[in-house]
C-alpha positions in Angstrom: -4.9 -4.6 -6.4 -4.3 -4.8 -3.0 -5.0 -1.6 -0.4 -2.3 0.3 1.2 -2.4 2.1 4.1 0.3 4.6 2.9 -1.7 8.3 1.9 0.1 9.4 -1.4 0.6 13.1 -2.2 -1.1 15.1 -4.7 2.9 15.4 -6.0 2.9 11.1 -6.0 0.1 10.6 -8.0 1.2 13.4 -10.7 4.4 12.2 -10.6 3.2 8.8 -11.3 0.5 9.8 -13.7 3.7 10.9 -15.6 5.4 8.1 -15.3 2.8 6.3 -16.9 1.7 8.5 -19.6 3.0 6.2 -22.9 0.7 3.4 -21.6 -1.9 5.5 -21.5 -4.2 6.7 -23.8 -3.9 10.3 -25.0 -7.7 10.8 -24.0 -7.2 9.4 -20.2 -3.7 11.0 -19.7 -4.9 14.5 -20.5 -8.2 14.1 -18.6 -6.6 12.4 -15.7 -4.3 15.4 -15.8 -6.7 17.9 -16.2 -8.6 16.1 -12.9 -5.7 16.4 -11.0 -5.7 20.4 -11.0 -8.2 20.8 -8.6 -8.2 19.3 -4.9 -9.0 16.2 -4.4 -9.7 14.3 -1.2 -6.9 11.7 0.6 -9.0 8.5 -0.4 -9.3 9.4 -4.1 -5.4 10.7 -4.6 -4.6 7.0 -2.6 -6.9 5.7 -5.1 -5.7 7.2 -8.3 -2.3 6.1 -7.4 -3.0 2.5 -7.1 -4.9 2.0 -10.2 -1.8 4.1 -12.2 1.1 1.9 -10.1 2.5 -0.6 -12.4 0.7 -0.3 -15.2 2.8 -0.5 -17.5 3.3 -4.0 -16.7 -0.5 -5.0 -16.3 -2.2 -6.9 -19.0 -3.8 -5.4 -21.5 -7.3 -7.1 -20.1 -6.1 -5.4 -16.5 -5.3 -2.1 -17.9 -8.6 -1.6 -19.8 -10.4 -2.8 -16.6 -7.8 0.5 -14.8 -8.9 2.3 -17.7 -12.6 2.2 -16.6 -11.9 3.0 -12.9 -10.1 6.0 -13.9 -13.0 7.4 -15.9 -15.4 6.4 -13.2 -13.1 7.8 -10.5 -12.8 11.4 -13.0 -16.2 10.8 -13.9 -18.3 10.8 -10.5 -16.3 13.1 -8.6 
């Protein structure tokens, strides 16, 4: 995935997040959800947003790779 110099709102990435939720699991939807009611910093809502952008149309091989830098991203934070 290529980097972006555009800084996406909290509103973006829930809003995408959304968007995305039937290729998602259950599990990361709500935790990724859940994540997004507090705070978080530009770099990690810019982040978030890139790894959630198109992929519905990633392969399955991509997504689970996404999958794991979500729950890294939720996880260390």
């Amino acid at each position: 995935m290529s980097k972006c110099d555009i800084d996406h709102s909290h509103q973006d990435v829930v809003e995408k997040l959304d968007s995305q939720k039937e290729y998602l699991t259950n599990d990361l939807y709500l935790e990724t959800k859940e994540y997004l009611e507090v705070s978080r910093s530009q770099e990690t809502l810019n982040e978030l947003f890139h790894l959630l952008k198109k992929y519905d149309l990633a392969s399955a091989e991509e997504q689970l790779m996404r999958d794991k830098k979500i729950d890294d991203l939720i996880t260390n934070s």
